[in-house]
C-alpha positions as CSV (number, residue, x, y, z in Angstrom):
1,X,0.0,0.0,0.0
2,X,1.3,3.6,-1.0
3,X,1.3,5.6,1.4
4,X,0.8,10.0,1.2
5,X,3.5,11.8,2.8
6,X,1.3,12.9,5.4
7,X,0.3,9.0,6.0
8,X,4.5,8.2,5.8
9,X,4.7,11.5,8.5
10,X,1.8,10.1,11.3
11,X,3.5,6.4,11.0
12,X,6.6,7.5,11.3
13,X,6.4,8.8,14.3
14,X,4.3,6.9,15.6
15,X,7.3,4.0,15.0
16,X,9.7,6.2,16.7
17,X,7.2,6.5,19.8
18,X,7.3,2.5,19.5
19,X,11.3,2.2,19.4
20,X,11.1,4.4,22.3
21,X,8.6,2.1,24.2
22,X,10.7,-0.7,23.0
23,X,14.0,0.3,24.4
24,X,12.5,0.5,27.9
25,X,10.8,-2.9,27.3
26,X,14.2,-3.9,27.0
27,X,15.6,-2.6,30.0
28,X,12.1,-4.0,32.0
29,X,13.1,-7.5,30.3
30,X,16.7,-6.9,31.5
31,X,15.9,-6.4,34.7
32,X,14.3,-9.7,34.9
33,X,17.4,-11.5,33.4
34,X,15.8,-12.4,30.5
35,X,18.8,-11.8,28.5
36,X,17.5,-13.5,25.1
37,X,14.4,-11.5,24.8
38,X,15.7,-8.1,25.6
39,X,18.1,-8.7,23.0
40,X,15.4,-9.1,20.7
41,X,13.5,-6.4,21.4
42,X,16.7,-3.9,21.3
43,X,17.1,-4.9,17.4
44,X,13.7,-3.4,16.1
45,X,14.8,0.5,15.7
46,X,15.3,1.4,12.1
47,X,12.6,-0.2,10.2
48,X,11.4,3.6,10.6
49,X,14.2,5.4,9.3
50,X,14.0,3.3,5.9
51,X,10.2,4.4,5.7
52,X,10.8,8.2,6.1
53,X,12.8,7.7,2.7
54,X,10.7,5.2,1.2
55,X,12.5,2.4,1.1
56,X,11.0,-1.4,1.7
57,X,12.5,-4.5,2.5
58,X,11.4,-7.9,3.1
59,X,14.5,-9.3,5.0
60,X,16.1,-8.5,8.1
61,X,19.4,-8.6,6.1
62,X,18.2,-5.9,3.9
63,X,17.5,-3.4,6.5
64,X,21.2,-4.3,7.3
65,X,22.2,-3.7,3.7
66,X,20.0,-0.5,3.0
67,X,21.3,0.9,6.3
68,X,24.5,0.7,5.0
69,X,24.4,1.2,1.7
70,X,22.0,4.5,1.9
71,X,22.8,5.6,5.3
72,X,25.9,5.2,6.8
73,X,28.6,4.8,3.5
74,X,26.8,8.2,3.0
75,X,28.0,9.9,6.2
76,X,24.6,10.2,7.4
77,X,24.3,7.7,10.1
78,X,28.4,7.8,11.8
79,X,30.0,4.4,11.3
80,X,29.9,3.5,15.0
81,X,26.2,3.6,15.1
82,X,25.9,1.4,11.7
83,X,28.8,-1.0,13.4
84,X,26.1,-1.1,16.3
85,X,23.3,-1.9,14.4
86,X,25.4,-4.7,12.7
87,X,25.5,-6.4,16.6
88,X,22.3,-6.0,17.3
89,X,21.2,-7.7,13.9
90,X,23.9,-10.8,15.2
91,X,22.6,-11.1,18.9
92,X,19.0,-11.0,17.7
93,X,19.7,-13.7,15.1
94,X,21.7,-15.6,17.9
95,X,18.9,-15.3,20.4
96,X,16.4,-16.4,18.2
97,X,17.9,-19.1,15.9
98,X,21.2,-20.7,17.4
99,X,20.0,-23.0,20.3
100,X,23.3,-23.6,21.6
101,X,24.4,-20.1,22.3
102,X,23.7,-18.3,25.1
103,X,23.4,-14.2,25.4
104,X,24.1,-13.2,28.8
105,X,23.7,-9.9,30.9
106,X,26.9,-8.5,29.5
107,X,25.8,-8.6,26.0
108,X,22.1,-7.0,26.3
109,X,23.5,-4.3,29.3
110,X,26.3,-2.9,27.1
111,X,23.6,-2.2,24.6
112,X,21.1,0.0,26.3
113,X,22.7,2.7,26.4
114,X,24.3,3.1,22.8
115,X,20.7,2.0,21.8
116,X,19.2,5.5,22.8
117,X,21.5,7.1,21.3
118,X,20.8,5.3,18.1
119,X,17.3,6.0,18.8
120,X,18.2,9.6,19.3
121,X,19.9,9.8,16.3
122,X,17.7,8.2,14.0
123,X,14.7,10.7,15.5
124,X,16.9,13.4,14.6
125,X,17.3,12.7,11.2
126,X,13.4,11.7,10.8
127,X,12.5,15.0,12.3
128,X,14.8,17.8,11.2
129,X,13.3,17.8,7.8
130,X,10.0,17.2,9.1
């Protein structure tokens, strides 16, 4: 479905409220040492930045790929950030799909933080052109 720019707008940011609401699901799931499903739920940020610029994907490896490829090669998202993503897109593929690996509290804690400010800067780029 093709959506208006006004449509794209009022989804948009309704996703960022969502990655927002995520992150602290995350840190509630933390809490609880439930290491595997916070790192799941820390992956799920950028979907909405590839919307703003209309672009679709049907993999989780394409988000990777269009992240990099239109984002971060171009300077607009810093390397770090796209290095980040790239981690996140491993542990939730670990958690989820290789039974004999574990994810502990080191590997979701380390993330929370440099998850908001992913989430920051992905906001910041939705918005200041808004």
């Amino acid at each position: 479905m093709k959506l208006n720019p006004e449509e794209r707008n009022a989804l948009v940011m309704l996703r960022i409220q969502k990655a927002k609401e995520t992150l602290q699901d995350a840190k509630e799931i933390a809490a609880m040492k439930k290491w595997r499903a916070a790192a799941n739920r820390l992956y799920y940020l950028v979907i909405m930045l590839l919307l703003k610029y209309e672009f679709s994907v049907r993999t989780h490896s394409g988000v990777i790929g269009l992240l990099g490829i239109h984002f971060v090669s171009k300077g607009i998202i810093n390397k770090e950030h796209g290095k980040f993503y790239g981690k996140l897109f491993e542990l939730r593929k670990t958690g989820d799909y290789d039974d004999w690996m574990t994810i502990d509290a080191e590997d979701v804690l380390l993330r929370l933080e440099p998850a908001q400010k992913f989430i920051d800067e992905i906001e910041y780029l939705i918005t200041k052109n808004t």
